[in-house]
C-alpha positions as CSV (number, residue, x, y, z in Angstrom):
1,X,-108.9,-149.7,195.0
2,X,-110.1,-147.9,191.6
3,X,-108.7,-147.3,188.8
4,X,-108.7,-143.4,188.0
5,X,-109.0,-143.0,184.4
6,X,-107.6,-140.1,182.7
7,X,-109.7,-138.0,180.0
8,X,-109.0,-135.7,177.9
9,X,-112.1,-133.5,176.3
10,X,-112.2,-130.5,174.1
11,X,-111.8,-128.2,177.1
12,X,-108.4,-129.9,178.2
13,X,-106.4,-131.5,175.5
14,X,-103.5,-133.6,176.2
15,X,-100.5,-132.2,176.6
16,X,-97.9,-131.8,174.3
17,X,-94.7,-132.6,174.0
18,X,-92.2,-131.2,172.0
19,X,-90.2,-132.7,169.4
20,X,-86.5,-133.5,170.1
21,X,-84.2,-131.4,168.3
22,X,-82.2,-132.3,165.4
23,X,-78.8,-133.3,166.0
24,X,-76.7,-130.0,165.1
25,X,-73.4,-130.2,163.1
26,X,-70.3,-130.4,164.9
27,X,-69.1,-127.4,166.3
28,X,-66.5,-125.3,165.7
29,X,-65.0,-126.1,169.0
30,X,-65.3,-130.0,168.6
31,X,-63.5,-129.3,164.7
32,X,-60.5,-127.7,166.6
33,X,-60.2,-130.5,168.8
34,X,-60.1,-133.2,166.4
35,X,-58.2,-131.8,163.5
36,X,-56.0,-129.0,165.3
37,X,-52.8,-131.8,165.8
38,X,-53.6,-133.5,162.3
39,X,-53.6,-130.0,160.4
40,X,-50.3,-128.8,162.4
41,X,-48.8,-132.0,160.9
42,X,-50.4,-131.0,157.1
43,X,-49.0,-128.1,156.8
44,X,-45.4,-129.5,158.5
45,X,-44.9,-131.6,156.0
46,X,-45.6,-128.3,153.1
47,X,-43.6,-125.8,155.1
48,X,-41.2,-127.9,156.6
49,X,-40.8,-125.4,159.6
50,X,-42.4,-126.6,163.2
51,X,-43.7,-123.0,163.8
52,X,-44.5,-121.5,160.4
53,X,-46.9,-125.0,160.3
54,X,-48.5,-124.1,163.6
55,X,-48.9,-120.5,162.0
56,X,-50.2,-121.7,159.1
57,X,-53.1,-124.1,161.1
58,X,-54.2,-121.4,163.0
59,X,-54.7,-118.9,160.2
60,X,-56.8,-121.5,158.4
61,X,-58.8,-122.0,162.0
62,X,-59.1,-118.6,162.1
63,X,-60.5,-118.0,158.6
64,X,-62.8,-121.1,159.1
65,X,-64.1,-119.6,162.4
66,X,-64.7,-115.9,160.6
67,X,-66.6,-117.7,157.8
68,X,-68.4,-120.4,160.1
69,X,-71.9,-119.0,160.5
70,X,-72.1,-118.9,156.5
71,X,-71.3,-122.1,156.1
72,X,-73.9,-124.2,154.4
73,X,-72.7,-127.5,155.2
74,X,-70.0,-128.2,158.1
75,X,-68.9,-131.3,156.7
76,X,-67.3,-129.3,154.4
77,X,-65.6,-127.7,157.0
78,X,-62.6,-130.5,156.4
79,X,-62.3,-129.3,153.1
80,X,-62.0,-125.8,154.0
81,X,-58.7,-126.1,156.3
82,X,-56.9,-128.3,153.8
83,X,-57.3,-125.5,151.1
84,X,-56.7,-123.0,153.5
85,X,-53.4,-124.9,154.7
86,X,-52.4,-125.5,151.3
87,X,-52.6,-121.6,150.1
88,X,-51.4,-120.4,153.5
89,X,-48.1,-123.2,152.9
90,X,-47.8,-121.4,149.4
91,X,-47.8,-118.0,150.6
92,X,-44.9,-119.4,153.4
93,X,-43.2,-120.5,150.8
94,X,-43.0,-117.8,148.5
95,X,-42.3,-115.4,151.7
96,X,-39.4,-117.6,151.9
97,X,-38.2,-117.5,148.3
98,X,-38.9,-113.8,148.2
99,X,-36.2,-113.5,151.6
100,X,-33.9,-115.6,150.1
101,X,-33.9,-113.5,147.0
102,X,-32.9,-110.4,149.3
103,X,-30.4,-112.3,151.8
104,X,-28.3,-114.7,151.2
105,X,-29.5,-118.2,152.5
106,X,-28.0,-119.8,155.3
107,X,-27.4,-123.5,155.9
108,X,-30.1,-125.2,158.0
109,X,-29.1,-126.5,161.3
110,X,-27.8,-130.0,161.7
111,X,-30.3,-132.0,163.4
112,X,-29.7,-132.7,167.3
113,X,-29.0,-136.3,168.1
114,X,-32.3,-136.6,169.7
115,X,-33.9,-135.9,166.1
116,X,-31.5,-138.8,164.2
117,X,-32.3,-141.3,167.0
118,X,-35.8,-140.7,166.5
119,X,-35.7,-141.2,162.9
120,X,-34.6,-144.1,161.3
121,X,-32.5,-143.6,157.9
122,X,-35.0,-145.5,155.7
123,X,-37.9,-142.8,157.2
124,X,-35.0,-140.1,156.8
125,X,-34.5,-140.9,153.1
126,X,-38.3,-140.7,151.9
127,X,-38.4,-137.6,154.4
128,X,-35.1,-136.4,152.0
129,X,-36.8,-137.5,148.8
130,X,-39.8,-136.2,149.6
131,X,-38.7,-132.7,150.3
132,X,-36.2,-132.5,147.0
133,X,-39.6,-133.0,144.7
134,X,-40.5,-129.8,143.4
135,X,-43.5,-127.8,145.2
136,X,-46.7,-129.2,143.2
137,X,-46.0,-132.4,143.5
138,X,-44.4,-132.4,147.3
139,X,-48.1,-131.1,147.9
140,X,-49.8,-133.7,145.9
141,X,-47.9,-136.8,147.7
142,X,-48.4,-135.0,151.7
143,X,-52.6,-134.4,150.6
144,X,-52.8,-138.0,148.4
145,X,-50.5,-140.6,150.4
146,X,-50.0,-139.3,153.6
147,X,-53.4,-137.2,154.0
148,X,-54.8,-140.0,152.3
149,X,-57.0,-137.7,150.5
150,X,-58.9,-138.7,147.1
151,X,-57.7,-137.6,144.0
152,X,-61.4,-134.8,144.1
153,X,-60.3,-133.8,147.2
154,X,-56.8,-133.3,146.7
155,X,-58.1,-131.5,143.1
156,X,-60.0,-129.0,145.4
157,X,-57.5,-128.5,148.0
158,X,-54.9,-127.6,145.6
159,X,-57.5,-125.9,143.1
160,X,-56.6,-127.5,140.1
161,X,-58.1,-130.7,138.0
162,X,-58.4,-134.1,138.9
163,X,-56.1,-134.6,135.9
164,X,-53.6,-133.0,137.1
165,X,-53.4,-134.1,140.4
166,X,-53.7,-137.7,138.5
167,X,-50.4,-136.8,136.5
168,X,-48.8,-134.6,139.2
169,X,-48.7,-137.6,141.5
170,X,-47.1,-140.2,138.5
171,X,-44.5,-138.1,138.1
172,X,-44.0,-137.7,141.8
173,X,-44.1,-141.5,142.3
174,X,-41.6,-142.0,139.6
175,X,-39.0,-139.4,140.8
176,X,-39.5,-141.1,144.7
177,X,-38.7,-144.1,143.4
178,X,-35.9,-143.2,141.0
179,X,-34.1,-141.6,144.1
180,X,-34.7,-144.3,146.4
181,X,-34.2,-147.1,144.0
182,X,-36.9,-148.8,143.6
183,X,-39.2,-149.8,140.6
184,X,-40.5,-147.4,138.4
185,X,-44.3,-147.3,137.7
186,X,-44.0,-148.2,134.0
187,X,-41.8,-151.4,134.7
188,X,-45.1,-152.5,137.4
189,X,-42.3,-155.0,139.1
190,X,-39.2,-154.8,140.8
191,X,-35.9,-154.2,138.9
């Protein structure tokens, strides 16, 4: 047996390989999947309607998906939907006001007895608190403590300051706990 050894001259160089791609961004379609349930729930708890917050995520998908080939960097893609939610929760909300303003507001329905099984009344009161807080600050305690955003990307979702988002969430923290009794922030113990 012999060995056949392989040469390579001038004539014949070896052959080349190519280089393996880099590792593209996530897709749009993989984004959808992985955030569409999680930004549905976002823009529940701004809107406070089941259907309005569906609305609301797909208008920010679809804006994201209009703007996607400019992007620069995808992983700011995240940051793109909260913004979008939070504006498209506003605009929801002021639709709402301006209706109100022209009818006269009718009581909400009573929740089925499916709903108050499912919810517990300790969940129910926060869920109560939560929603009496005055807009800014309902928005800054969803993105901060149940988003568990920073305070720079709540600042950016909301567009305004790290500051305010810093002071926005005190007051928030104190008027939760004044309703549901527990210790206020400048106490730092319980009552």
């Amino acid at each position: 047996m012999s060995a056949v050894a392989t040469t390579h001259d001038d004539d014949h160089p070896p052959p080349v390989t190519a280089a393996p791609a880099a590792p593209a961004g996530p897709t749009f379609d993989d984004l959808f999947v992985q955030r569409w349930a999680a930004t549905v729930r976002l823009a529940l708890l701004l809107v406070d309607d089941e259907a309005s917050a569906e609305d609301v995520a797909q208008e920010a998908f679809t804006g994201l998906l209009r703007r996607w080939e400019q992007l620069d960097d995808p992983a700011r893609a995240q940051s793109y939907l909260n913004r979008a939610v939070v504006n498209g929760a506003r605009s929801v909300l002021r639709r709402r006001r301006t209706a109100r303003a022209w009818t006269p507001p009718h009581a909400a329905p009573d929740p089925s007895a499916e709903e108050l099984a499912l919810l517990d009344d300790e969940r129910r009161e926060v869920l109560a608190a939560v929603a009496a807080l005055p807009q800014r600050q309902r928005e800054v305690v969803v993105l901060r403590y149940w988003s568990q955003l920073d305070e720079a990307a709540t600042a950016q979702a909301m567009g305004i300051s790290r500051g305010t988002v810093k002071s926005t969430a005190h007051k928030a923290v104190a008027a939760l706990q004044r309703r549901l009794g527990g210790p206020s922030p400048s106490s730092g113990g319980p009552r």
